[in-house]
C-alpha positions in Angstrom: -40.1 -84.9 111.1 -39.1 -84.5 107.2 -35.4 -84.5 106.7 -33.4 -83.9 103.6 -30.4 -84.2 101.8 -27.4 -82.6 100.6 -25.4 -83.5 98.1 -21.9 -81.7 96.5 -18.7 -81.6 94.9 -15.8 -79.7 97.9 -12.7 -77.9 96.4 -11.0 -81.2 95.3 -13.6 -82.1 93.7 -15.0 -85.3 95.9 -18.4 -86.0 96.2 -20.0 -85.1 100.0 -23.3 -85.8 101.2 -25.2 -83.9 103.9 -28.0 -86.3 105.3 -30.3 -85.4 108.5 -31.2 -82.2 107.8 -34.6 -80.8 109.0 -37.1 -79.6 107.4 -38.8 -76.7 109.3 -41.6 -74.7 108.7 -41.2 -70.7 108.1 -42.6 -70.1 111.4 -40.4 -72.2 113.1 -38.2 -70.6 116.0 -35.6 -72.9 115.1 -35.6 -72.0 111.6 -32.7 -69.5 111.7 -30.5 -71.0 114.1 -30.5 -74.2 111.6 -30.0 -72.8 108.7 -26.9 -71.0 110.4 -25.5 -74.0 111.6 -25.7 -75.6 108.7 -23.7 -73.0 106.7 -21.2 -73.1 109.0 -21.1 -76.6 108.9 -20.4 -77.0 105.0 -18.0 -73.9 105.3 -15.9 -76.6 108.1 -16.5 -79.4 105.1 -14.8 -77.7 102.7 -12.0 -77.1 105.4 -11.3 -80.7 105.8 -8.7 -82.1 104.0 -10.1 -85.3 103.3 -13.5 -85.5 103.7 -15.6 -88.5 104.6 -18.1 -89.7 102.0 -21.5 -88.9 104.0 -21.6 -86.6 107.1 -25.0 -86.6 109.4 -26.1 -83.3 110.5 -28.2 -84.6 112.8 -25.1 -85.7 114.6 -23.4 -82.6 114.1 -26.5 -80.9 116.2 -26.2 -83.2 118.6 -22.5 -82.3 119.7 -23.0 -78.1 119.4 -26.7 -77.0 120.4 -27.8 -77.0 123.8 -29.4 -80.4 124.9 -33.3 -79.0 125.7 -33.0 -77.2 122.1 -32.2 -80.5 120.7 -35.0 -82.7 121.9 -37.6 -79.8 121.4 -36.1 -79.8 117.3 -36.2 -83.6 117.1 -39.0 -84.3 119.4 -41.2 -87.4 118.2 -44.9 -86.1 118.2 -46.8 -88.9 119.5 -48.3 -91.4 117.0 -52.4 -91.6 116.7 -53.5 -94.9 117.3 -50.5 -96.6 117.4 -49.6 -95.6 114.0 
């Protein structure tokens, strides 16, 4: 899975960083659900007083969606010959 990164400047004026995210396709059935977590989650982030340097989104997922939802998002595809 592709992930990328976030990077910007809160009220204060501190550098944050977003890593983790997903990349999804348009079709995706996750698509929506991600990109509204992840709105929320900067709108928290700029809530925070004094933020941490780098936050992981991934780790964020893990602690508010629904376990099955989770592994089916992150799920490893198996690798072709050992690849």
């Amino acid at each position: 899975m592709l992930v990328k990164s976030l990077e910007f400047k809160n009220d204060v004026g501190q550098k944050v960083k977003v890593i983790d995210i997903p990349v999804l396709e348009e079709n995706s059935t996750y698509k929506f659900m991600i990109q509204v977590r992840l709105q929320n989650f900067i709108n928290a982030l700029y809530q925070v007083k004094k933020p941490k340097k780098c936050y992981s989104f991934k780790e964020y997922l893990k602690k508010v969606m629904k376990w099955p939802d989770y592994e089916a998002l992150f799920k490893v595809g198996e690798l072709k010959n050992n690849a």
